[in-house]
C-alpha positions as CSV (number, residue, x, y, z in Angstrom):
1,X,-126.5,131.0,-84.4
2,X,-128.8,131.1,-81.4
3,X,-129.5,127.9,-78.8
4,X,-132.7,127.9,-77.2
5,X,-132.2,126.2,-74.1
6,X,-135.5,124.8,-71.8
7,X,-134.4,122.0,-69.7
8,X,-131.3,121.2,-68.2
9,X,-130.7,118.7,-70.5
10,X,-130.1,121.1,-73.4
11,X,-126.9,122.1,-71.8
12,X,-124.8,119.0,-73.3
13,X,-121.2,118.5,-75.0
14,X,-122.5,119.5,-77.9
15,X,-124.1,122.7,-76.7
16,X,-120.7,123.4,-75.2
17,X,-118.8,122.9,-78.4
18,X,-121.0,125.3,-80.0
19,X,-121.4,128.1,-77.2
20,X,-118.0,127.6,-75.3
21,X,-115.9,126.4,-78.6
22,X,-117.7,128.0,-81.6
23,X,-119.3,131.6,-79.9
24,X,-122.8,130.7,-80.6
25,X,-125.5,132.5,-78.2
26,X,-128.2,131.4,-76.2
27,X,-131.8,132.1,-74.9
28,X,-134.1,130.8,-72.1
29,X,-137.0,130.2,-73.6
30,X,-140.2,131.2,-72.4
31,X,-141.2,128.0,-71.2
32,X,-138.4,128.1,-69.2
33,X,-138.7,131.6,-67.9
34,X,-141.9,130.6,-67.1
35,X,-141.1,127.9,-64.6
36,X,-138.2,129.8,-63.3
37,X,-140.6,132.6,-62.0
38,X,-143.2,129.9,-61.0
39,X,-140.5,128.1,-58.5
40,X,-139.3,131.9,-57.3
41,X,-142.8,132.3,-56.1
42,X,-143.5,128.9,-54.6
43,X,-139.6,129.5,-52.9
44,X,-141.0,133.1,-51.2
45,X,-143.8,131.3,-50.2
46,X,-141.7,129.1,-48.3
47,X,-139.6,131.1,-46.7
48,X,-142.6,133.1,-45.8
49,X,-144.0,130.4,-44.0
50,X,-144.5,129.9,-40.3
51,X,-142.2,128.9,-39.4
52,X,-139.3,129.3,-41.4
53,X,-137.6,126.9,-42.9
54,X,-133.7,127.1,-42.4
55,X,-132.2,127.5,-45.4
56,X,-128.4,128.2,-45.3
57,X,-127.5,131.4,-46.9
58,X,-131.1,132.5,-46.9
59,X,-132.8,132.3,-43.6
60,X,-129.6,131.2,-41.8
61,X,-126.4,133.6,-41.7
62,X,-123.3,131.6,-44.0
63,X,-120.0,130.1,-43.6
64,X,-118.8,129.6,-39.7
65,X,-122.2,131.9,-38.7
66,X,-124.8,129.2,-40.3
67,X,-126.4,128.3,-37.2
68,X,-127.6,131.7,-36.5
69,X,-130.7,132.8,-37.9
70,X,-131.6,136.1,-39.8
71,X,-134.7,137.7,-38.4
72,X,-137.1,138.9,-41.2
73,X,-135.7,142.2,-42.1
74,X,-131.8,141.2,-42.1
75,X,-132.5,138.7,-45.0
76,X,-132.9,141.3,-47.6
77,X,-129.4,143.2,-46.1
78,X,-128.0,140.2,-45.7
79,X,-128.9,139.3,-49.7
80,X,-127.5,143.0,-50.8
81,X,-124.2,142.5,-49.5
82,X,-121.5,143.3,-52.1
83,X,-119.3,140.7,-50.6
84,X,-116.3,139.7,-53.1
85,X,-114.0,138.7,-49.9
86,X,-113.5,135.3,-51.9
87,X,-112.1,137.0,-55.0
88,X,-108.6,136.4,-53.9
89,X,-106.9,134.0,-56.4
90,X,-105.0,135.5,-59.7
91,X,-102.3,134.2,-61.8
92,X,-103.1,133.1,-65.4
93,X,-106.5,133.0,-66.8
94,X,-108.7,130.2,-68.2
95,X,-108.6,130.2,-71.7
96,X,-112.1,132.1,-73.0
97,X,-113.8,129.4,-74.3
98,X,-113.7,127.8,-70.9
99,X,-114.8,131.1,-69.2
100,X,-118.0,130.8,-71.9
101,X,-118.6,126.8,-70.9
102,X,-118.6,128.1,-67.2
103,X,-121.4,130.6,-67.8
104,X,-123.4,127.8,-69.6
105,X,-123.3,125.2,-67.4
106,X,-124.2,127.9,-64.3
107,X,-127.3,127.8,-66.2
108,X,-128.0,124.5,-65.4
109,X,-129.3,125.3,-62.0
110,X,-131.8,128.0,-63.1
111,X,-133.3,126.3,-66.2
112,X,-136.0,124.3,-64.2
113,X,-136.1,126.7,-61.2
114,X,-134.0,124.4,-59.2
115,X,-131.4,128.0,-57.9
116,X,-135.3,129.6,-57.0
117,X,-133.5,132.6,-58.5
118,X,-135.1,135.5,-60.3
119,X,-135.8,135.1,-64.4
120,X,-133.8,138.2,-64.5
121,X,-130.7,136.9,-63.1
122,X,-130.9,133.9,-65.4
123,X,-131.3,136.6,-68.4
124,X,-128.6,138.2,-67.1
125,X,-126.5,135.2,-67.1
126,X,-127.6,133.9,-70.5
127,X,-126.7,137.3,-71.8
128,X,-122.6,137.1,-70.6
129,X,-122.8,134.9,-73.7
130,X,-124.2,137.4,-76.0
131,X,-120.6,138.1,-77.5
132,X,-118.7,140.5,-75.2
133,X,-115.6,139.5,-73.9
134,X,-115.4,137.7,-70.9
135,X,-114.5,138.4,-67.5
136,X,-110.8,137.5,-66.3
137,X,-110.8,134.3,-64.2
138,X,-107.7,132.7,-63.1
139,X,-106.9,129.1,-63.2
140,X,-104.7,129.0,-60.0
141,X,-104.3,129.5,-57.0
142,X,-108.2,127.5,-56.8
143,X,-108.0,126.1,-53.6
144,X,-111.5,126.9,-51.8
145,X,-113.9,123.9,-50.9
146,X,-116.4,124.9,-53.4
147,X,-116.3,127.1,-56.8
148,X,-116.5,130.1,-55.1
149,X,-113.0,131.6,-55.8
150,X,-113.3,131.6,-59.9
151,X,-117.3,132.3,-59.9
152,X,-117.0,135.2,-57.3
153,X,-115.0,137.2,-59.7
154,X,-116.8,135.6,-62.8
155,X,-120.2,137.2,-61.9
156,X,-119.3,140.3,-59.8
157,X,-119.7,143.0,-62.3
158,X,-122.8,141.1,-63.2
159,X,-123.8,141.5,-59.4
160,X,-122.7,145.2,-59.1
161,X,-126.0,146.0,-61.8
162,X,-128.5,144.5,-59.5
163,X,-130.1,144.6,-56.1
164,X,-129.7,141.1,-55.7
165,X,-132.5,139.0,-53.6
166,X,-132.5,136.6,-51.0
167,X,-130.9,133.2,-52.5
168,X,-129.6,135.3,-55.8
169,X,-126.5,136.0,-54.4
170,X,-125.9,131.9,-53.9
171,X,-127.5,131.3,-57.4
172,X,-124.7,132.8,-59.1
173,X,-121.5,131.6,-56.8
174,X,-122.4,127.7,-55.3
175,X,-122.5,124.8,-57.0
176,X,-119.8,123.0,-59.5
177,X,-120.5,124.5,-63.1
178,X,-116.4,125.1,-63.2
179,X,-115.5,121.4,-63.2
180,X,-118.7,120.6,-65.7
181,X,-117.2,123.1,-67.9
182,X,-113.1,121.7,-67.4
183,X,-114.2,118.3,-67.6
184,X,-116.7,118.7,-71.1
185,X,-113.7,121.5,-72.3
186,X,-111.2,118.6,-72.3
187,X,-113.5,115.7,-73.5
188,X,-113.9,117.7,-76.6
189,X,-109.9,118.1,-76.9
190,X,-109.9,114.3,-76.4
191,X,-111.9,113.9,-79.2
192,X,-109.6,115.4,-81.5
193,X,-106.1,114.8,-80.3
194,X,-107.0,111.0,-80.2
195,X,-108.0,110.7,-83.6
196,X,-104.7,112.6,-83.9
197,X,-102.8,109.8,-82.3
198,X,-104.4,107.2,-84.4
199,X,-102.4,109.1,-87.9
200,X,-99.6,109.8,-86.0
201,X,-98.8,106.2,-84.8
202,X,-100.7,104.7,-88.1
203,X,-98.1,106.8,-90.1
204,X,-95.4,105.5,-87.8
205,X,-96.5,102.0,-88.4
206,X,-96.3,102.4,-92.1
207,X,-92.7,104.1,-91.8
208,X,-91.3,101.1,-89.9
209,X,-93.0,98.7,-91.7
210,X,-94.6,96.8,-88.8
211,X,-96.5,93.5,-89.7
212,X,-100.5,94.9,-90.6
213,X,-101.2,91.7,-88.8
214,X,-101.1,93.4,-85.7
215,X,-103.7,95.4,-86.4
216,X,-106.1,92.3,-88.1
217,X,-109.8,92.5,-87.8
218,X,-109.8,88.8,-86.4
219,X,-108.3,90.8,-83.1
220,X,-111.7,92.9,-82.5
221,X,-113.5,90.5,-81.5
222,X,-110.7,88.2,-79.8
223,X,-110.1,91.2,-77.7
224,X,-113.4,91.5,-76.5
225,X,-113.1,95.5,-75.4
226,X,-115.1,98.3,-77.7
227,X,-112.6,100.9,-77.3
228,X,-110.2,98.7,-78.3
229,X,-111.9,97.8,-81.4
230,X,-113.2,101.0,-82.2
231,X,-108.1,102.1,-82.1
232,X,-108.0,98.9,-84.3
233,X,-110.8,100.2,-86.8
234,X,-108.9,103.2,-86.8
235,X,-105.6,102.5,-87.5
236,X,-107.0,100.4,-90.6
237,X,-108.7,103.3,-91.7
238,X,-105.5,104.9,-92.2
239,X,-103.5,102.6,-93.5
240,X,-105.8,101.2,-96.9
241,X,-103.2,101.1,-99.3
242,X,-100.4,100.5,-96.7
243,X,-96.9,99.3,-99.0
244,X,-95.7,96.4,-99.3
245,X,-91.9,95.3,-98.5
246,X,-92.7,94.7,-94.9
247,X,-91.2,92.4,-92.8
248,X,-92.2,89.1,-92.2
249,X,-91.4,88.6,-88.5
250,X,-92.7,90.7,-85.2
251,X,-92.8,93.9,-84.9
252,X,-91.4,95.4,-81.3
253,X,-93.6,95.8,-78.1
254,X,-94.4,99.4,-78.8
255,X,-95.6,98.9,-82.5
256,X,-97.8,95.4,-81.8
257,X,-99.3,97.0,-78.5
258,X,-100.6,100.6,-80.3
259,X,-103.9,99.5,-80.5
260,X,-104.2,98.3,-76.6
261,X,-102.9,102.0,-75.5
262,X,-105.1,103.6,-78.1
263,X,-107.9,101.8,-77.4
264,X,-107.6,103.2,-73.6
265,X,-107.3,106.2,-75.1
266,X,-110.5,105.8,-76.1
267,X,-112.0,103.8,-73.0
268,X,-110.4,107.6,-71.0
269,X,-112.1,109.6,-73.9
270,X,-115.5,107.9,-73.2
271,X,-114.9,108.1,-69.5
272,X,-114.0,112.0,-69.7
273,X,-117.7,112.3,-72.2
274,X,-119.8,110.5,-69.8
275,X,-118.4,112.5,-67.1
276,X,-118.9,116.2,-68.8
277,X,-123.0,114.7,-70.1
278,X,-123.5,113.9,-66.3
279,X,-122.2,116.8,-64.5
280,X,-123.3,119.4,-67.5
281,X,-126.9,118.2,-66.8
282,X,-126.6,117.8,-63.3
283,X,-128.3,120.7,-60.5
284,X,-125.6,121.0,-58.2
285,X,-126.5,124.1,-56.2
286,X,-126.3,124.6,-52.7
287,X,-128.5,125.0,-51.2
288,X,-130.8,123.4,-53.9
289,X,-134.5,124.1,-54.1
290,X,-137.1,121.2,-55.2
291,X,-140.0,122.3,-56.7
292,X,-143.6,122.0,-55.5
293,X,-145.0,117.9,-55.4
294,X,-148.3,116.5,-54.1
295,X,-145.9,116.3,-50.5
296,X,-144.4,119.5,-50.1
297,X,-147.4,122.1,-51.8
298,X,-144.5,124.9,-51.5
299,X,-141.3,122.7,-52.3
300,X,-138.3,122.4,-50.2
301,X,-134.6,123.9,-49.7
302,X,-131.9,121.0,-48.8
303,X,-128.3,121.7,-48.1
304,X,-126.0,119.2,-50.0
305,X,-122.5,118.9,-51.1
306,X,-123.4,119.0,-54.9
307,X,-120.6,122.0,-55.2
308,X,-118.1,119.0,-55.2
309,X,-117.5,117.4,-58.1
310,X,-116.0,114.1,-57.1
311,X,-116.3,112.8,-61.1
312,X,-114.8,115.2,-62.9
313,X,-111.0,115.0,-61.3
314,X,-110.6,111.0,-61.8
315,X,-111.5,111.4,-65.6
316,X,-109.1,114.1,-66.4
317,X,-106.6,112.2,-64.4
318,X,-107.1,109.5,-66.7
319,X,-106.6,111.7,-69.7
320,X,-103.2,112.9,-67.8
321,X,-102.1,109.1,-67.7
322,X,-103.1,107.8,-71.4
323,X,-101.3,111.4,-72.5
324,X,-98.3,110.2,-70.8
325,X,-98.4,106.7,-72.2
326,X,-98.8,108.1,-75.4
327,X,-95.7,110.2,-75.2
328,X,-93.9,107.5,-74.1
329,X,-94.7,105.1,-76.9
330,X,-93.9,108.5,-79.2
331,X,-90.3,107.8,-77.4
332,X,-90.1,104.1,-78.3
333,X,-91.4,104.4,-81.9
334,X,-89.0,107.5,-82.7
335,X,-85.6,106.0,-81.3
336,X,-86.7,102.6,-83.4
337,X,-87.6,104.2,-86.4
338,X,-83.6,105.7,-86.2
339,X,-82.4,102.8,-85.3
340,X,-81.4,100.9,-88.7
341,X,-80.7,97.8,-87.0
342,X,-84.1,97.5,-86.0
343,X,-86.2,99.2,-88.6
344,X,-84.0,98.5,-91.3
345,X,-84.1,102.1,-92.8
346,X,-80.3,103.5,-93.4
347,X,-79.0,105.4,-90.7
348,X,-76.8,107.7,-92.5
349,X,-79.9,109.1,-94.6
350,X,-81.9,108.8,-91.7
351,X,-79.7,110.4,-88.7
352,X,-77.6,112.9,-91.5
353,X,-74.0,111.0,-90.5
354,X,-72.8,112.6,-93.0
355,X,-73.1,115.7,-91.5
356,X,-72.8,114.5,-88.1
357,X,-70.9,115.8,-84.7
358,X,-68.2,113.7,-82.8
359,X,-70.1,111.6,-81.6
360,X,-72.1,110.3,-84.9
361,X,-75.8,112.1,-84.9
362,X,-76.9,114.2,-87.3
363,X,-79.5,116.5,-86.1
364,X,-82.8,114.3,-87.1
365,X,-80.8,112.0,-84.2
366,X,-80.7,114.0,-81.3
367,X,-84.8,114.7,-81.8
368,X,-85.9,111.0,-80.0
369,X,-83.8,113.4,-76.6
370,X,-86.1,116.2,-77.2
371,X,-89.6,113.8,-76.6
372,X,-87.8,112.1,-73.5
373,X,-88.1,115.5,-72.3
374,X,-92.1,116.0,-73.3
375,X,-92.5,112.8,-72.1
376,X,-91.1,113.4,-68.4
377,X,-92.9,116.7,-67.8
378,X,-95.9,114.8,-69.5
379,X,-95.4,112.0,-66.2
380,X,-94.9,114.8,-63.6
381,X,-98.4,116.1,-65.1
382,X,-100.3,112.5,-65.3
383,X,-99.9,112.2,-61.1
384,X,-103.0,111.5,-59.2
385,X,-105.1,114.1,-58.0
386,X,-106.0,113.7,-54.1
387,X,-108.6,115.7,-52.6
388,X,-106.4,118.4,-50.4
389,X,-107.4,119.9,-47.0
390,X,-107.8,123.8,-46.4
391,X,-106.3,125.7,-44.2
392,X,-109.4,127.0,-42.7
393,X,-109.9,123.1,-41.7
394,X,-110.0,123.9,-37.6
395,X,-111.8,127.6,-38.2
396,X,-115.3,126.9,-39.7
397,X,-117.1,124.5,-42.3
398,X,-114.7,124.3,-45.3
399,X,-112.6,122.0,-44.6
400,X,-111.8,119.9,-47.6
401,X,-111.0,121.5,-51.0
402,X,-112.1,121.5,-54.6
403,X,-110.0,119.1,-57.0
404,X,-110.8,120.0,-60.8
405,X,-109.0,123.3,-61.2
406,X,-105.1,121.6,-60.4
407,X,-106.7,118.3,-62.4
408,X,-107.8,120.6,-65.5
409,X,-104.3,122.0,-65.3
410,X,-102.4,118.7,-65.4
411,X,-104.4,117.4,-67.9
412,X,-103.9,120.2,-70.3
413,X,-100.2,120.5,-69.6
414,X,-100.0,116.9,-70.7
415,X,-102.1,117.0,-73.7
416,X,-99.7,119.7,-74.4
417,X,-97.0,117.6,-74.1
418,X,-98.3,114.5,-76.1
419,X,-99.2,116.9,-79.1
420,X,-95.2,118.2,-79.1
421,X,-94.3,113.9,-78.3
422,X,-96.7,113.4,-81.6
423,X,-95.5,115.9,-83.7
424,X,-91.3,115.1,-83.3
425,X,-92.9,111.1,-84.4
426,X,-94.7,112.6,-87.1
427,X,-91.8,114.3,-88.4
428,X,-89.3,111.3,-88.0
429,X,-92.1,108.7,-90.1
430,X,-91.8,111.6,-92.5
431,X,-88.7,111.5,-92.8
432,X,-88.2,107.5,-93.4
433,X,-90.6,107.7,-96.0
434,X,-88.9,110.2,-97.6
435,X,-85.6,108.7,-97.7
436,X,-86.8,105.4,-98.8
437,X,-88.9,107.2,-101.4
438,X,-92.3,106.1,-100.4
439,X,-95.5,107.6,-100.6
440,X,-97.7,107.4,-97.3
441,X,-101.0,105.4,-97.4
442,X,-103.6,107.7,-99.5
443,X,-106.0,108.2,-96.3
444,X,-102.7,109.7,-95.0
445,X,-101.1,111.9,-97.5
446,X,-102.6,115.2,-97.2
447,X,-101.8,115.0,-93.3
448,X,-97.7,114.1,-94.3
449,X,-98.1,116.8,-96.4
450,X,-99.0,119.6,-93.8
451,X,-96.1,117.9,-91.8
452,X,-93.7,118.8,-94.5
453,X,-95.1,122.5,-95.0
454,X,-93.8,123.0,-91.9
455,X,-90.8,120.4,-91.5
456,X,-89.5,120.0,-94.6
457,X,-87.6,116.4,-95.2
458,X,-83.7,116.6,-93.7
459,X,-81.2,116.9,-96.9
460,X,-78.6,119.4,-94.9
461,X,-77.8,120.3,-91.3
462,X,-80.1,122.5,-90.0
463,X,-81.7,123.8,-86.8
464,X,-84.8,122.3,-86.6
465,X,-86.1,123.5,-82.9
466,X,-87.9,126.6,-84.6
467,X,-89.6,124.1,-87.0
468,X,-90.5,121.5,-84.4
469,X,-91.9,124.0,-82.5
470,X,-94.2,125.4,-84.8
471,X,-95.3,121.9,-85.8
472,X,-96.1,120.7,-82.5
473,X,-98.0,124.6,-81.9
474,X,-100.0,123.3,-85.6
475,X,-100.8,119.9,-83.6
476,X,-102.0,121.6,-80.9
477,X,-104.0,124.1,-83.5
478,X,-105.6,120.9,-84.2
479,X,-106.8,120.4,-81.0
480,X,-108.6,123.6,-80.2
481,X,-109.6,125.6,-83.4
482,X,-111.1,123.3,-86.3
């Protein structure tokens, strides 16, 4: 499949999911190519003009030499320079599919002429998604006040087939199409590893047998939040059909208040969507040219700080923190379910005491230890992102740095660590069921199935860390390839 892409507003979640997520290509249309060459022309003109405009990067020197201005025949040296000084992080790479969002979103600034870049570079650009494999870009050691240090070596073999032009050089590496891409990359995860949460912690629910009146419709609208509403409707969904033989009193904490920590799982999700639309669409380049209007016959170059996305790090953070949460009530429900005191299920076929060590645990028992530990890597992860200083802070301009890179990182380490939390639940509700003979609720029997194709119910001591791992790798499977 092909996307044709005219405005910036094509670029868009689902364009991401599709080009970044599913390999489909793009092309500019005409229309499109069209207004980029119209806006080149108009942008010559201007710098053409007497007398010139300064423009940072293009009739100005850069960095700590932007007040000095290039005389007429050093802007097209200065534009030729094969400069990839910048191209000094490493360590490991971004996944592909984020290196492909990256690329799309950089087209965002050329789409309406806004970069006042060349239609070639923008065909050149658009065809890095063509199928090829993609260039190595690291996701650490990110610590420059704009993009620079992953789009430098992004687009330099790109660069090396060109004589690049005046302002074609600062097309390609200013602006903030990296935390577009991190931010819409891990709204679309969201998407799928909360609706994991809600069979997870549904199936959970139906394994202890909690009260369903904690989950009544009366309580969407006494709540009064959407997101809310939209985890109770959810957990519902799953559980049409839920067994009876529940017990008449309260549920504890972490069972009644499921749909409350869902439901900012959701509120997060949203957030993290409404950040990735916004930033995916928005021209972000520095500087950024303005087309021609009735005022400005030639338009206008304007220096701002659009390379700094300051949306993009609070919403992953939030993802970070509700991943946390999540493991933690993972925690809760897991040590209750084993518990037979509180969810009346028999310990010995629950825990395997009959097979058990000195100190009475059979190995299903020991598993609630293993999620304590996802859940305290999961907390290290979820800490707040604060904008960082540079070291070049008393040397020249840059002097506060980038934040999505280390937030993208968090983020994904705890999404990690909820989907291994999720899966050790998913395998203990299995296991109750199983032991008391019950069948899960019909919306939710094929998913306890795949559970069991890879963790089979506990009969005899065995070593399930092999097993837990590869269900918690199937979770995560979930996530990022269906």
């Amino acid at each position: 499949m092909t996307i044709t892409l005219t405005t910036r507003e094509d670029i868009n979640l689902d364009t991401v999911f599709r080009v970044a997520w599913k390999k489909d290509r793009v092309e500019i249309s005409g229309k499109a190519l069209q207004r980029i060459a119209e806006c080149r022309a108009s942008f010559l003109r201007l710098i053409e003009s007497d007398p010139p405009p300064v423009i940072y990067g293009v009739t100005t020197a850069m960095g700590e030499l932007a007040s000095r201005r290039l005389e007429h025949d050093e802007r097209d040296r200065h534009a030729r320079i094969k400069a990839f000084a910048a191209a000094t992080s490493f360590g490991d790479p971004l996944p592909d599919r984020v290196v492909r969002a990256i690329v799309l979103a950089r087209l965002t600034n050329f789409l309406e002429g806004n970069a006042a870049t060349t239609p070639r570079i923008a065909l050149a650009v658009a065809a890095m998604l063509a199928g090829g494999p993609m260039p190595m870009v690291p996701s650490t050691g990110q610590g420059g006040a704009g993009e620079i240090l992953a789009l430098y070596p992004l687009f330099a073999e790109l660069s090396t087939r060109f004589d690049l032009e005046v302002k074609e050089r600062g097309s390609l590496i200013n602006g903030s199409p990296c935390a577009a891409a991190l931010v819409a990359d891990a709204a679309l995860a969201a998407r799928r590893r909360v609706r994991l949460a809600q069979k997870v912690f549904a199936l959970s629910i139906e394994a202890f047998r909690a009260p369903l009146e904690h989950y009544d419709p009366a309580l969407d609208v006494l709540w009064g939040d959407e997101h809310e509403a939209t985890a109770l409707r959810g957990l519902r969904e799953f559980l049409v059909g839920a067994g009876d033989g529940r017990r008449n009193y309260q549920a504890p904490v972490s069972y009644r208040i499921v749909p409350r920590i869902l439901g900012h799982a959701h509120r997060a999700l949203s957030s993290a969507e409404r950040a990735a639309t916004v930033s995916l669409a928005s021209i972000s380049d520095n500087p950024v040219y303005i087309p021609p209007d009735d005022v400005h016959p030639l338009g206008r170059c304007i220096s701002t700080g659009g390379y700094h996305n300051a949306m993009a790090t609070p919403a992953l953070d939030d993802l970070a923190a509700i991943w946390a949460d999540l493991c933690l009530l993972c925690d809760r429900h897991s040590s209750k379910l084993l518990n037979g005191k509180v969810s009346l299920l028999p310990d010995l076929l629950m825990t395997g005491r009959h097979w058990a060590d000195s100190d009475g645990h059979g190995n299903v028992g020991y598993v609630p230890m293993a999620i304590t530990g996802y859940l305290e890597q999961a907390k290290l992860a979820a800490q707040r992102t604060f904008i960082p200083g540079t070291e070049s802070a008393g040397a020249g301009q840059d002097d506060v740095a980038t934040t999505v890179f280390f937030a993208w990182s968090k983020e994904a380490t705890a999404g990690r660590c909820v989907d291994a939390a999720m899966a050790m639940l998913a395998m203990i509700a299995s296991q109750a069921l199983h032991v008391t003979e019950r069948a899960a609720p019909p919306a939710l029997q094929a998913f306890v199935a795949d559970v069991r194709t890879i963790v089979p119910p506990v009969e005899a001591d065995r070593v399930l860390g092999p097993e837990l791992a590869d269900l918690s790798e199937w979770f995560t499977r979930q996530v990022f390839e269906k």
